[in-house]
C-alpha atoms as an extended CHARMM CRD file, in Angstrom:
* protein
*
        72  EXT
         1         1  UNK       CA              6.6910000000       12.7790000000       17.0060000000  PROA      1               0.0000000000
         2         2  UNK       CA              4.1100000000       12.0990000000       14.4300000000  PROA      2               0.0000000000
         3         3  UNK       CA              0.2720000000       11.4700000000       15.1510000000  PROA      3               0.0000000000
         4         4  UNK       CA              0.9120000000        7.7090000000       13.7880000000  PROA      4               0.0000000000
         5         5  UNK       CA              3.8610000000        6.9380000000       16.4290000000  PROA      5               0.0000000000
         6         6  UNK       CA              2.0540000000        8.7900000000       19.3070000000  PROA      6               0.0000000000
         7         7  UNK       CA             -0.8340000000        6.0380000000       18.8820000000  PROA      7               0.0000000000
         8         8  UNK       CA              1.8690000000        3.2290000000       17.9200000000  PROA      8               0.0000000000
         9         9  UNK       CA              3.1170000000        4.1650000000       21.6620000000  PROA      9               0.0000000000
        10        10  UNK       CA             -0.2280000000        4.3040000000       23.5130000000  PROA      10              0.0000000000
        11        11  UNK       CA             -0.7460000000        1.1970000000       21.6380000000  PROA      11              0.0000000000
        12        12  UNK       CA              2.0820000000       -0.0080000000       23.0420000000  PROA      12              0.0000000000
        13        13  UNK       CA              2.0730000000        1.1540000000       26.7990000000  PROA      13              0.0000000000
        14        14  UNK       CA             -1.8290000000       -0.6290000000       26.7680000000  PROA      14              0.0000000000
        15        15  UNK       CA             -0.0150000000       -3.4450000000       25.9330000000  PROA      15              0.0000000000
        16        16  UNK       CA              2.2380000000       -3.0630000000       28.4220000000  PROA      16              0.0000000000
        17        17  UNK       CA             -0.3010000000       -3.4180000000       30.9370000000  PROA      17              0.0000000000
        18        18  UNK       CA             -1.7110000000       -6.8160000000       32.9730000000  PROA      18              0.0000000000
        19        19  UNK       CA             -4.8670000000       -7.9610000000       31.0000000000  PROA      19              0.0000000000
        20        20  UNK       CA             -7.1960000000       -7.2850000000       33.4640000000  PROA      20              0.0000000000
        21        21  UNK       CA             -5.7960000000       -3.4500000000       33.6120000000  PROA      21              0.0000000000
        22        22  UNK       CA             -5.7910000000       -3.3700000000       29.5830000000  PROA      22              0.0000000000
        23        23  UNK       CA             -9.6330000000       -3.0870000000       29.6200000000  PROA      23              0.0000000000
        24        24  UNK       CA             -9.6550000000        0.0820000000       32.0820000000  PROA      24              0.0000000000
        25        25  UNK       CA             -7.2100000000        1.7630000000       29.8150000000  PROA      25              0.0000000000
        26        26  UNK       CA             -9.8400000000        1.0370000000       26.7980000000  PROA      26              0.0000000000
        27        27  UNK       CA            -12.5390000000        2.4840000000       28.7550000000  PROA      27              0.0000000000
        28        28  UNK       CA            -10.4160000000        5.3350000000       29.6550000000  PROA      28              0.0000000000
        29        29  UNK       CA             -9.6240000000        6.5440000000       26.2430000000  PROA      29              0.0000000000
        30        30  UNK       CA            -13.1110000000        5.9730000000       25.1490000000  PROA      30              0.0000000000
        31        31  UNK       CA            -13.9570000000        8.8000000000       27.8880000000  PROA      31              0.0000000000
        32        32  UNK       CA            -11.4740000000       11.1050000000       26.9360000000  PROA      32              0.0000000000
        33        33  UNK       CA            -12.8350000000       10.7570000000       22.5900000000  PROA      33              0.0000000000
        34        34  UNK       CA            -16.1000000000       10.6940000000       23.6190000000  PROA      34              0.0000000000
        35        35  UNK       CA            -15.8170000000       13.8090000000       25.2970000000  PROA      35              0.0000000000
        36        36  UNK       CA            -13.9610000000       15.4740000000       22.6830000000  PROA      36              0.0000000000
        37        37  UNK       CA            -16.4650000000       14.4930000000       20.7240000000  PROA      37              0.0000000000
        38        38  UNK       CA            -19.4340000000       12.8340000000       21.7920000000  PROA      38              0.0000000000
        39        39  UNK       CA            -20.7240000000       12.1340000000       18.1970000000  PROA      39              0.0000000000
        40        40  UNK       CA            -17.4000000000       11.2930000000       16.4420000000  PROA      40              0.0000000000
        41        41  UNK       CA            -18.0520000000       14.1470000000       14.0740000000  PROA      41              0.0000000000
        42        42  UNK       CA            -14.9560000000       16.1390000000       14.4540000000  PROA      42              0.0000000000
        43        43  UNK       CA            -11.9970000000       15.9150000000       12.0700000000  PROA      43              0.0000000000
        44        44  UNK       CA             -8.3440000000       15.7030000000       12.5940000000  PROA      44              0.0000000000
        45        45  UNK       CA             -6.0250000000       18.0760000000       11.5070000000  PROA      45              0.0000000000
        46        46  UNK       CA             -4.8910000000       15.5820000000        8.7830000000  PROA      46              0.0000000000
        47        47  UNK       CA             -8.7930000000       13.9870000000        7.6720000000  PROA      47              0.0000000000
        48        48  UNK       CA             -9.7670000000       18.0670000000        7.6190000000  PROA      48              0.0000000000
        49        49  UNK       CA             -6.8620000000       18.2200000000        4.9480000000  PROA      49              0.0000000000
        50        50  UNK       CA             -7.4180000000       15.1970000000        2.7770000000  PROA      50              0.0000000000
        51        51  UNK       CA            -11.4480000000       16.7070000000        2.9260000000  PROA      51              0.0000000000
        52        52  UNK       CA            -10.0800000000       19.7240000000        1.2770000000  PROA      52              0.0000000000
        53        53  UNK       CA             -7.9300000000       18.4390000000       -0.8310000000  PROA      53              0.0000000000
        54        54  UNK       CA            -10.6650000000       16.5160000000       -2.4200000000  PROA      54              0.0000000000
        55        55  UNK       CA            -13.4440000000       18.9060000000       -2.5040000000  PROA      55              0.0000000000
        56        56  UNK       CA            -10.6930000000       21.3010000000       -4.3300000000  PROA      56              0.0000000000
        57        57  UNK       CA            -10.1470000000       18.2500000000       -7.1960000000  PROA      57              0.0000000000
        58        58  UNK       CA            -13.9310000000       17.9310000000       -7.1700000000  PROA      58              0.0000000000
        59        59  UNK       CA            -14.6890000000       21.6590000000       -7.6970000000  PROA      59              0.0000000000
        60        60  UNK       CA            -11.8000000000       21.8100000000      -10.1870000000  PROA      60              0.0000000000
        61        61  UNK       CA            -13.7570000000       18.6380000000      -12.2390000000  PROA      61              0.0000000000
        62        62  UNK       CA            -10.9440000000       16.2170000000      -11.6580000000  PROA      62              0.0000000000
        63        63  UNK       CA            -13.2090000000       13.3530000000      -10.7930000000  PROA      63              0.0000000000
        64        64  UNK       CA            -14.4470000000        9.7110000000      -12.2620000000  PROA      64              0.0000000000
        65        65  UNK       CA            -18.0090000000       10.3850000000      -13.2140000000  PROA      65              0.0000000000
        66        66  UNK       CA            -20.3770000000        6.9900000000      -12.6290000000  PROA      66              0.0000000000
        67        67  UNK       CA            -20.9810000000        7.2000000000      -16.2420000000  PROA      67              0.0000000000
        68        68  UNK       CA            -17.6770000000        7.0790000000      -17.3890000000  PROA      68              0.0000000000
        69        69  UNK       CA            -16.7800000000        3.5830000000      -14.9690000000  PROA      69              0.0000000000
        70        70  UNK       CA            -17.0660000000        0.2570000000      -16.8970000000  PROA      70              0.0000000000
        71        71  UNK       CA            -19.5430000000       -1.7690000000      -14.4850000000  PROA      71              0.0000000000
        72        72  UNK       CA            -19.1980000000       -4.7680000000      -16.4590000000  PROA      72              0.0000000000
């Protein structure tokens, strides 16, 4: 099951829940990320990819320069 349906179904099972419960579950998650990472600084397997993807095309000069963009 891929990342993006794993959240579509906790998404879904929140959802599930009485209102008053949906707010617990929030809070609940929020625990469990925060104490993964209490400064939201790590990276997922797939943002750590697209970050070194693009620091490869940067390296390898495959970039817009700011000079080179029309502004007007």
């Amino acid at each position: 099951m891929s990342t993006l349906a794993k959240f579509k179904e906790v998404s879904d099972l929140v959802e599930a829940l009485p209102e008053s419960e949906q707010n617990l579950a929030y809070e609940f998650i929020k625990r469990l990320v925060l104490a993964w990472d209490p400064d939201f600084t790590k990276l997922t397997p797939v943002e750590r990819k697209r970050l070194e993807d693009v620091r490869a095309d940067y390296e390898q000069g495959n970039f817009v320069s700011h000079e080179d963009v029309n502004w007007d």
